[in-house]
RODRENTI-781232 format. One line per field, with one value per residue: residue number from 1; x, z, y of N, C-alpha, C in turn. Coordinates in pm, whole numbers. Layout:
<pts>
i: c(NUM	...)
neast: c(X	...)
nup: c(Z	...)
nnorth: c(Y	...)
caeast: c(X	...)
caup: c(Z	...)
canorth: c(Y	...)
ceast: c(X	...)
cup: c(Z	...)
cnorth: c(Y	...)
</pts>
This chain:
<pts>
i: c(1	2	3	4	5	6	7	8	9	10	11	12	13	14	15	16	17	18	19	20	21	22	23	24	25	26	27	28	29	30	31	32	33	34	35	36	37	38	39	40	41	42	43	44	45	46	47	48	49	50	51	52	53	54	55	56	57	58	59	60	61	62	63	64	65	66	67	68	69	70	71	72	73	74	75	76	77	78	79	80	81)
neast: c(4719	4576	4609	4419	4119	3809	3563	3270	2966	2762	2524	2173	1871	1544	1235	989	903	876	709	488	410	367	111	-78	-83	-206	-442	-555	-595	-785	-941	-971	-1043	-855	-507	-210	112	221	395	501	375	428	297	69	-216	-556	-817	-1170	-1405	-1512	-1587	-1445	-1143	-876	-569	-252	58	174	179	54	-61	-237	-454	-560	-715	-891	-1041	-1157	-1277	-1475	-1631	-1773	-1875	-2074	-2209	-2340	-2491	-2656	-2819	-2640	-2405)
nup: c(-114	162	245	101	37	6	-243	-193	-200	-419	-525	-537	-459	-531	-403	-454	-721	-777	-540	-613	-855	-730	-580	-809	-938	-702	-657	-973	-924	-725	-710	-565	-436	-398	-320	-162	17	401	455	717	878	807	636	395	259	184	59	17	-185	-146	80	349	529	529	600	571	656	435	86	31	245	255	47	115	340	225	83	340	405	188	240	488	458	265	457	624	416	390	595	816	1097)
nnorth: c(-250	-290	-14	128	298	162	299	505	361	513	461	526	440	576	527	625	638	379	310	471	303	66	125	205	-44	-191	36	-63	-384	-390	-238	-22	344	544	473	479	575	556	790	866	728	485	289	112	266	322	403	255	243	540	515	331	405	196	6	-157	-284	-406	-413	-613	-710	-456	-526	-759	-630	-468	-623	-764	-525	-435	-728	-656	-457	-566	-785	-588	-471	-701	-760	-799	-766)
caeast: c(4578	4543	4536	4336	3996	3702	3514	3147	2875	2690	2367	2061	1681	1477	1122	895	842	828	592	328	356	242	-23	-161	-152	-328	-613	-611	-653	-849	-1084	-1015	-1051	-722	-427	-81	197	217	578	485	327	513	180	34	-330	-668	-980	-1233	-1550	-1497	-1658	-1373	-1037	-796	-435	-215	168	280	56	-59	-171	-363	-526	-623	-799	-930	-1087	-1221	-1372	-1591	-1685	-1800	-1994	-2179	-2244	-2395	-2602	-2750	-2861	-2561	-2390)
caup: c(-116	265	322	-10	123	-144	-239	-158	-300	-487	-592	-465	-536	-531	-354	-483	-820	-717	-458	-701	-931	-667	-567	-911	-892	-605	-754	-1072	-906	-629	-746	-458	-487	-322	-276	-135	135	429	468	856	921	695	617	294	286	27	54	-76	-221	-57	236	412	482	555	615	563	656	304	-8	33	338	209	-48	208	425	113	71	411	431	81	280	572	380	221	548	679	394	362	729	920	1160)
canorth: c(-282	-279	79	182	283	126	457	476	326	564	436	554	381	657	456	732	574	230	331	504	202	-23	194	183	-195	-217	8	-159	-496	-445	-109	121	475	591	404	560	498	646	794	887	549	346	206	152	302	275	453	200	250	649	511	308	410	64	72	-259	-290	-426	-404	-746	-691	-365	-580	-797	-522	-425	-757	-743	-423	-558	-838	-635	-389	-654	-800	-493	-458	-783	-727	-894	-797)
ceast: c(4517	4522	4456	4202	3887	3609	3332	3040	2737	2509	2270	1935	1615	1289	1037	793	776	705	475	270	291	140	-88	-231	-257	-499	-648	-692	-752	-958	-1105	-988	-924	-613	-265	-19	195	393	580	507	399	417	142	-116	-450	-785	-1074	-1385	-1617	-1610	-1581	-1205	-962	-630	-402	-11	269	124	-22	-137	-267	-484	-623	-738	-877	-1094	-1196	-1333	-1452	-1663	-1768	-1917	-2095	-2252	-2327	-2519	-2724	-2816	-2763	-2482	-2221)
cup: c(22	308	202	66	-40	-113	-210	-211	-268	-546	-537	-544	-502	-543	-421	-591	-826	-663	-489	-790	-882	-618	-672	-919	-858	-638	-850	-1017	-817	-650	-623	-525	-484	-338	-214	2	217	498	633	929	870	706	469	357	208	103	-57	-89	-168	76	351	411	571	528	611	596	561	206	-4	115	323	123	5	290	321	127	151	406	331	188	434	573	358	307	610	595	371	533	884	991	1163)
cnorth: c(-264	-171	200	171	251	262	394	476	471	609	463	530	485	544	570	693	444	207	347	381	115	42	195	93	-224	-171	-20	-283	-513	-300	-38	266	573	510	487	511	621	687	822	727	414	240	255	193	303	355	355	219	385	634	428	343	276	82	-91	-230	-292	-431	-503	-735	-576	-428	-684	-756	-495	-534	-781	-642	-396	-601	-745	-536	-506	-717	-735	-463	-596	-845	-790	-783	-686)
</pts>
């Protein structure tokens, strides 16, 4: 048993799919126009409302930015700031 080598694990997750599904998510739940990762940046990313683009670390935090950059629009148009 000591000089049997354990053979090598095999399995490979293929992120690709995973990846698109939460990008769907995200624009299901949160109604951006875009959503996608960036394999450079290893940032997720959203184009919302095709007038901001927002970048987040993990999807939450895109959804977040998301969130924001709403709130900042609206700000702008109701004469703020």
């Amino acid at each position: 048993m000591r000089g049997e080598r354990l053979p090598d694990d095999t399995a490979v997750i293929d992120p690709v799919p995973i990846r698109a599904l939460e990008a769907r998510r995200i624009e299901a739940r949160y109604g951006a126009t875009a959503v996608w990762f960036g394999y450079f940046t290893r940032h997720w990313w959203a184009l919302v409302d095709l007038a901001w683009l927002v970048e987040g670390k993990t999807p939450d935090r895109l959804g977040e930015a998301i969130v924001a950059a709403r709130r900042r629009d609206l700000l702008r148009a109701a004469g703020g700031t």
